[in-house]
C-alpha positions in Angstrom: -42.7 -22.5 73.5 -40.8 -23.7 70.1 -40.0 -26.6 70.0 -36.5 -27.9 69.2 -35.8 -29.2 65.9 -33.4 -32.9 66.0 -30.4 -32.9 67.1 -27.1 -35.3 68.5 -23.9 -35.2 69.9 -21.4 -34.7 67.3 -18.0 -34.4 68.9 -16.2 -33.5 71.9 -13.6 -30.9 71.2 -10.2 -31.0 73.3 -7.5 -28.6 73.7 -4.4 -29.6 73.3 -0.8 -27.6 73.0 0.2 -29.8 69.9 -1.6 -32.0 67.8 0.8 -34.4 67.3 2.2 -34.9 71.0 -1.6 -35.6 71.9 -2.7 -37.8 69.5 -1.1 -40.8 69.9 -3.3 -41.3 72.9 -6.2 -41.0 70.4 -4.6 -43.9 68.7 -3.8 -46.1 71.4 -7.6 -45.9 72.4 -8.6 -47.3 68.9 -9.4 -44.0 67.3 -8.2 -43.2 63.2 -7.9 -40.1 62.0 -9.8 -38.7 59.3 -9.3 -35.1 58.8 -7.1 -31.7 59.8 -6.9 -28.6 59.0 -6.3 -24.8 59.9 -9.4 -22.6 61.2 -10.6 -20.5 58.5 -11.7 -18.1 61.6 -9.1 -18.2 63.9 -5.5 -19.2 64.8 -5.9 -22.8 65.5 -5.7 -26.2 64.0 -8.0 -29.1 64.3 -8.2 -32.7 63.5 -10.9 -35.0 63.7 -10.7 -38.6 64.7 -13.7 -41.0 64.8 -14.2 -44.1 67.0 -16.2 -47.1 65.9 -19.1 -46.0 64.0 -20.8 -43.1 65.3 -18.1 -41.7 68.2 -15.8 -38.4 66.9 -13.5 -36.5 69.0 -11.8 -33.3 67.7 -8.4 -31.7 68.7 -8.0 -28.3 68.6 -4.4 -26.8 69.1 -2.7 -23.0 68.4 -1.1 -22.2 65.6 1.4 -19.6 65.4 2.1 -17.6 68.3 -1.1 -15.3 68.2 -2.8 -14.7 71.3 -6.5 -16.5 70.2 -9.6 -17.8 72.9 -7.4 -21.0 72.6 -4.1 -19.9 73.9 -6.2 -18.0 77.0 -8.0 -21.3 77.5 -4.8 -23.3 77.7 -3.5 -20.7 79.9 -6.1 -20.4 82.2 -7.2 -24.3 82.6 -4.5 -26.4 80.5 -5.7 -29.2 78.1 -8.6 -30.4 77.9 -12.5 -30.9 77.2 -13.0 -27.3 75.5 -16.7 -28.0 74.1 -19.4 -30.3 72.8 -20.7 -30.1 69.5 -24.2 -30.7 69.0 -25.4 -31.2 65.3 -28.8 -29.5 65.1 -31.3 -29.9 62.0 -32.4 -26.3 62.0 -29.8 -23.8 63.7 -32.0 -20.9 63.7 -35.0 -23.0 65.1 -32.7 -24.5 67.8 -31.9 -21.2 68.7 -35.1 -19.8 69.1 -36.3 -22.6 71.1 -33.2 -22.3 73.3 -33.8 -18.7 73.7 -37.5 -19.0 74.9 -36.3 -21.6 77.4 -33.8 -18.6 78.9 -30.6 -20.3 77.0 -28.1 -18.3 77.1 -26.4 -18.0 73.0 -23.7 -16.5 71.9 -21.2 -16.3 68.9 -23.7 -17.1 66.6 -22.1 -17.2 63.3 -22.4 -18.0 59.2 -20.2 -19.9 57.6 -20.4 -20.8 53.6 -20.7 -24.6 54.5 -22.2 -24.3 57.8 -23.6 -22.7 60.6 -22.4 -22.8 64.4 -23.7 -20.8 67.8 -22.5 -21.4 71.1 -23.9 -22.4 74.4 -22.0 -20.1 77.1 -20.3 -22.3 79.5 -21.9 -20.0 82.3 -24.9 -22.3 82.2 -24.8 -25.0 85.0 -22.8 -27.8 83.7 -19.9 -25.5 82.8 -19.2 -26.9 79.4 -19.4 -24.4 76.1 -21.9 -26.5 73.8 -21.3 -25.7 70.4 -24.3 -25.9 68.1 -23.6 -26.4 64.3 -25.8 -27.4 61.5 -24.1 -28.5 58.3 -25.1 -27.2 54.9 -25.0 -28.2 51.2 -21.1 -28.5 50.3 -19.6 -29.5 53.8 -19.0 -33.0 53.2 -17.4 -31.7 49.5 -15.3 -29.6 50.7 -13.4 -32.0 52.8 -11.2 -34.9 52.1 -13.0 -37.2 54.9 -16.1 -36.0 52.9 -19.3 -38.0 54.7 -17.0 -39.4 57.1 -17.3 -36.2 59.2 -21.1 -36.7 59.5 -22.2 -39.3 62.6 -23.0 -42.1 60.7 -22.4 -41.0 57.1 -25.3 -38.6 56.8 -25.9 -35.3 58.7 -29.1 -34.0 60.2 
């Protein structure tokens, strides 16, 4: 069986209607916020907020009045925890080992900066797990730069 290359939680996404009515909860709980900006793959918006040194959580809210996965989400359960991102070293290795331990993947998906495939939430804790691994330019392309990396560095 493969085995499966490093890997950590990197965030815990949450749907929210509106960015800005939700996060001052974020604030209140001590979080700052580092980083938004629209989907370059779909009609939403997120934000990334990091607490203390290693602890991020993402909002992810509609934008515009498109009909998206998001909006039938908020429809169908109202806010809250959408996914959990899990930063792997090697997304095609993670994969494979996933698939040869009868993982369920889907969505898998290249991206100029990095690449992301997705858990089904069918699987028995009910929660869509979002691998990513980062590549070359990430941090660069960003204003938070390293900031969006647990700890500075990625994988």
């Amino acid at each position: 069986m493969s085995e499966l290359p490093p890997m950590r939680v990197d965030h815990a996404g949450i749907a929210v209607e509106s960015i800005p009515e939700a996060e001052p909860l974020l604030y209140a709980l001590g979080c700052e916020k580092i980083h938004e900006e629209p989907s370059l793959y779909g009609d939403f918006t997120w934000a990334t907020y990091v607490l203390g040194d290693a602890s991020r959580l993402e909002l992810i809210a509609p934008r515009g009045d498109s009909d998206s996965f998001l909006t039938d989400f908020l429809a169908e359960n109202g806010p809250g925890l959408h996914h959990v991102t899990l930063e792997v070293a090697d997304l095609d290795a993670a994969i494979e080992a996933l698939e040869a331990r009868d993982v369920h993947i889907t969505g898998h998906q290249e991206f100029e900066h990095w690449g992301e495939a997705f858990v089904s939430p069918t699987n028995p804790t009910g929660v869509l797990f979002q691998l990513m691994e980062y590549y070359d330019g990430y941090a660069e392309a960003r204003e938070a730069g390293c900031r969006l990396f647990v700890g500075g560095e990625s994988l």
